[in-house]
C-alpha positions in Angstrom: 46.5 7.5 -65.7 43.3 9.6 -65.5 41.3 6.5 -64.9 43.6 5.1 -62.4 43.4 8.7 -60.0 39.6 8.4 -60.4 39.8 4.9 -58.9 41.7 6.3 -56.3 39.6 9.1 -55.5 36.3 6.4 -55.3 38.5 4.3 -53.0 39.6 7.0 -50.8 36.4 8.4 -50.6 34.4 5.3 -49.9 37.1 4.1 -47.0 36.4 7.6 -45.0 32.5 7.3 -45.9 32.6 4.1 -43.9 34.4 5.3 -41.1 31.7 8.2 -40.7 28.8 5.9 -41.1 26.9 5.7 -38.0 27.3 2.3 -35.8 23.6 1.8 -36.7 24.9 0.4 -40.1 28.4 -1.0 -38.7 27.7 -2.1 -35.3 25.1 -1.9 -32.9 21.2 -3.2 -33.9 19.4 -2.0 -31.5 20.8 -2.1 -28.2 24.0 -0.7 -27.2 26.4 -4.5 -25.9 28.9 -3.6 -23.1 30.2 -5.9 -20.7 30.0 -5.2 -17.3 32.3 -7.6 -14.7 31.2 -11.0 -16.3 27.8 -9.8 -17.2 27.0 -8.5 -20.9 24.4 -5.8 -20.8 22.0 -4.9 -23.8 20.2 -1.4 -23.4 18.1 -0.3 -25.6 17.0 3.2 -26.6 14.2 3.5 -24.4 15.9 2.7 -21.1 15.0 -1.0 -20.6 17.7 -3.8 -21.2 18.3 -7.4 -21.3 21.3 -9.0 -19.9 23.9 -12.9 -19.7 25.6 -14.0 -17.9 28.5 -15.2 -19.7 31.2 -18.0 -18.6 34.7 -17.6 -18.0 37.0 -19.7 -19.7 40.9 -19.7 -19.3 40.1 -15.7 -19.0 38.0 -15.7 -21.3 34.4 -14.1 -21.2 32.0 -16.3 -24.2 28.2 -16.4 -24.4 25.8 -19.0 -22.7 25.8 -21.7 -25.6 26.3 -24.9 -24.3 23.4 -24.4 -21.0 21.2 -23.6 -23.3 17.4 -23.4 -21.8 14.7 -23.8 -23.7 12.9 -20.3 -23.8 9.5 -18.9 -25.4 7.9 -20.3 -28.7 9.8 -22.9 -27.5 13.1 -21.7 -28.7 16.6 -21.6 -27.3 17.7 -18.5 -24.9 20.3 -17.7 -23.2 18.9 -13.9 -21.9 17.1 -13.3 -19.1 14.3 -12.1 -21.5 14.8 -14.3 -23.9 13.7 -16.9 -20.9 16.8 -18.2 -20.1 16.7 -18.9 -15.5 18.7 -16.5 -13.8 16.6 -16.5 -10.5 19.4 -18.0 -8.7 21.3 -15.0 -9.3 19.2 -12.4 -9.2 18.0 -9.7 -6.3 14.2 -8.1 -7.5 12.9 -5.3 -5.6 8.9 -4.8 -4.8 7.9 -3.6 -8.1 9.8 -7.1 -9.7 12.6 -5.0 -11.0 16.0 -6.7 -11.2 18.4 -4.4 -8.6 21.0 -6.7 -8.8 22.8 -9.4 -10.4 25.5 -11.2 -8.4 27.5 -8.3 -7.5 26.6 -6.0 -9.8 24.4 -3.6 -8.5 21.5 -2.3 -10.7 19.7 1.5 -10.5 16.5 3.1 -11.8 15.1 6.4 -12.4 11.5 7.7 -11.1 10.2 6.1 -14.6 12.2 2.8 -14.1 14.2 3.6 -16.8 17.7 2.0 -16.1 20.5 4.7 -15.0 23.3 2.9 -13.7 24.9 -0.6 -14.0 27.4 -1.0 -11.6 29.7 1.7 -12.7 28.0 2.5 -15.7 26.1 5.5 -15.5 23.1 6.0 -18.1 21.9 9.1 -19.4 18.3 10.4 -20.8 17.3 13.4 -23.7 14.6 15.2 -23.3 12.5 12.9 -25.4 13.4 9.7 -22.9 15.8 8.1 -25.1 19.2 7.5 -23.9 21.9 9.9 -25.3 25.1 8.4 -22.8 26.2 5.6 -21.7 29.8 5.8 -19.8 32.0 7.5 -22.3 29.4 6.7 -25.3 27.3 9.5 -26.4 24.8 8.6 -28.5 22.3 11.2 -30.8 19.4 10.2 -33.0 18.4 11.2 -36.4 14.2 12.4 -37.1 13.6 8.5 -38.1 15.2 7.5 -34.2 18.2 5.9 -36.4 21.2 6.4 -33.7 25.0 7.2 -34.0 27.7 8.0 -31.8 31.1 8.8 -30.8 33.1 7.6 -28.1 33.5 4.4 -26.2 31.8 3.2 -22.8 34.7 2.7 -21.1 38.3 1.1 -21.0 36.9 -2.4 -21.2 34.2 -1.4 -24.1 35.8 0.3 -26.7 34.3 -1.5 -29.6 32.0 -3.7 -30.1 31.9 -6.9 -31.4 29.2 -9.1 -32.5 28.6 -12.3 -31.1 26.1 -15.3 -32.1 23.9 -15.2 -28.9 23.7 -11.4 -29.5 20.2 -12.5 -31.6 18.7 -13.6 -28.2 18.8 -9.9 -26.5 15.5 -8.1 -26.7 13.2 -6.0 -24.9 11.2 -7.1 -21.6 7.5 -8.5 -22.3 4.4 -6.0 -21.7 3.9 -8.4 -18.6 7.3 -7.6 -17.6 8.2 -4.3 -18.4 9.1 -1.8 -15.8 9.3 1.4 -17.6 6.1 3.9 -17.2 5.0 7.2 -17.8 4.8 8.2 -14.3 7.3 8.8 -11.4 6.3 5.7 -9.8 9.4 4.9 -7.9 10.5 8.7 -6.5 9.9 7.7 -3.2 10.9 3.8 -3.3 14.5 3.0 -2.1 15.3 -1.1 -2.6 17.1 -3.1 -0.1 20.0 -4.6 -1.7 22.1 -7.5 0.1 25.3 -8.7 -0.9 25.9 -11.9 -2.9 28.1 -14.8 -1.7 26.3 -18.0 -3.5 23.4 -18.3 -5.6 19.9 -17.8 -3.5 17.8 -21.4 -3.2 14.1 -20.8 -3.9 14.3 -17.1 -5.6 11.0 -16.1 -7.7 9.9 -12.6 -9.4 7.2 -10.9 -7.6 4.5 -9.6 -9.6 5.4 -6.8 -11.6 4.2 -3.1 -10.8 1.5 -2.5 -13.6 0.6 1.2 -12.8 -1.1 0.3 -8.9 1.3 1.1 -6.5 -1.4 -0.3 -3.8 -1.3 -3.6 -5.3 2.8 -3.7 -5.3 4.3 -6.3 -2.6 4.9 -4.4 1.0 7.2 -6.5 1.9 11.1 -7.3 0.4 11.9 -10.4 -2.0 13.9 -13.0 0.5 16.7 -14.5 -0.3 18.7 -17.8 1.2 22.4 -18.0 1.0 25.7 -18.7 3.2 25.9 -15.6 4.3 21.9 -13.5 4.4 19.6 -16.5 5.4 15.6 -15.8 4.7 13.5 -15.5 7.8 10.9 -19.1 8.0 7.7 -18.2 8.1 7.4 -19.4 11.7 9.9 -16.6 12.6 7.9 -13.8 10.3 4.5 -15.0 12.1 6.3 -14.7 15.7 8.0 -11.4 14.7 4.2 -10.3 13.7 2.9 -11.4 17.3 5.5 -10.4 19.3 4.7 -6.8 17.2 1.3 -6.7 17.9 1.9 -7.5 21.5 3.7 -5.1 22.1 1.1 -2.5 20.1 -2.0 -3.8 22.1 -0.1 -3.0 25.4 0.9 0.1 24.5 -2.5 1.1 23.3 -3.5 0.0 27.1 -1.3 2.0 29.0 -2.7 4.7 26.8 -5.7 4.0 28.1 -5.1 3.1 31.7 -3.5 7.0 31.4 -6.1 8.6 30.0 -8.6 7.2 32.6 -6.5 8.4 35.4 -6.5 11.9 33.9 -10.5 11.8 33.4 -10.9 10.3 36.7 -8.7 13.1 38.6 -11.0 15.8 36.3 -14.1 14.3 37.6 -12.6 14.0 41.3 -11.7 17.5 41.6 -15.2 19.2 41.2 -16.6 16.5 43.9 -14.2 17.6 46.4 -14.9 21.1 45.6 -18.4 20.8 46.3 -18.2 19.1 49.7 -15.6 21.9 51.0 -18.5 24.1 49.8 -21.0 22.4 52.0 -18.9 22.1 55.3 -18.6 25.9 54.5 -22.2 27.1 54.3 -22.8 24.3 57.0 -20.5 25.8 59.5 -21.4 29.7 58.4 -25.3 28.5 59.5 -24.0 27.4 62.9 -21.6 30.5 63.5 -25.1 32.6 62.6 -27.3 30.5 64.9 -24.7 31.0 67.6 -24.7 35.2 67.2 -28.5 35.4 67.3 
């Protein structure tokens, strides 16, 4: 009997040491998984993240495992770090961040730290790590191990693993758009709404700590309903703008001569009323004497 309570007392105590264990050990790797309106979302601690688009089947959300492409090292992917080509779906601002996919609008902080997937708001520490995500509040032990409590959201409760889950991972250093400095404080992206995937879509080059070297003008995009601008039309919009800037700059001109002309004028006619007058005074004194 004594043996049998001590077996029930390791039992007990091991089920409710499990339950406390931190989703370090029982769930998440290293990136927090939530879906996000057909898109599954990896963020990892440091404020980048890695994303798939997954298909819809009957309902159903599953990973990208039968379009497989093939991906660094010559590997299969199905991320967009991992390699897999999502350009066709994709909006990139100047400094070749992703701002949106399809719908699903993407935000950043001054550091380009992510803070917001479409209604999924991200929170930072004081150490740059994130400690919330939706519902999910996250805190880190001295070694950076993580736990939590809480969920996401109503569609992300739990979390469960999936194969393609191995593919998520952090951007490259060629890639990455996470820096010590505030580079984006003053940078607001254009964002356009999606209706069908864009036709020739590319990354710009990525902001590498020049903001002067960053691209001055938006990434275009072709579909039904935003059409890019041909470069005939950009080259006419440029003339037709510097056009209008050279005549402007002449009737700036024309104006300003017209001023200095009327300041020069002035003193002339000054000067002859100044002669008729000492002319006409030597006649009137000619006259008296």
């Amino acid at each position: 009997m004594k043996k049998l309570l001590i077996t029930l007392s390791v039992a007990i105590y091991s089920i409710f040491s499990f339950a406390s264990a931190p989703f370090s050990v029982r769930n998440y790797s290293n990136a927090f998984i939530f879906n996000e309106r057909g898109i599954e979302f990896a963020v990892f601690p440091d404020g980048q993240f890695d994303f798939n688009i997954l298909n819809r089947r009957g309902g159903v959300f599953s990973g990208n495992q039968i379009d497989v492409n093939v991906g660094f090292n010559g590997q299969g992917c199905v991320s967009f770090n991992s390699g897999y080509q999502y350009d066709h779906f994709i909006q990139y601002d100047d400094f070749g961040a992703v701002i949106q996919i399809q719908n699903v609008a993407i935000f950043y902080d001054y550091y380009g730290r992510v803070r917001q997937i479409g209604n999924v708001r991200i929170h930072y520490n004081h150490n740059g790590y994130v400690r919330q995500i939706g519902g999910l509040y996250i805190g880190y032990r001295p070694n950076l191990n993580f736990y939590y409590h809480g969920y996401v959201n109503s569609r992300n409760r739990f979390y469960t693993q999936r194969p393609w889950h191995v593919y998520y991972r952090r951007p490259s250093v060629q890639t990455c758009v996470v820096y010590d400095r505030p580079y984006r404080r003053y940078y607001t992206p254009n964002r356009r709404q999606y209706t069908s995937p864009y036709r020739n879509n590319r990354r710009p080059a990525v902001y590498h700590g020049n903001t002067r070297s960053r691209r001055t003008t938006q990434t275009a995009y072709t579909n039904s309903a935003n059409r890019k601008l041909s470069t005939t039309a950009i080259a006419t919009i440029r003339t037709v703008n510097k056009s209008n800037a050279e005549s402007r700059s002449k009737k700036i001109r024309t104006r300003a001569n017209r001023v200095a002309q009327h300041i020069v004028q002035k003193p002339k006619s000054q000067i002859a009323r100044n002669r008729t007058r000492l002319k006409s005074d030597v006649r009137s004194k000619k006259r008296v004497n």
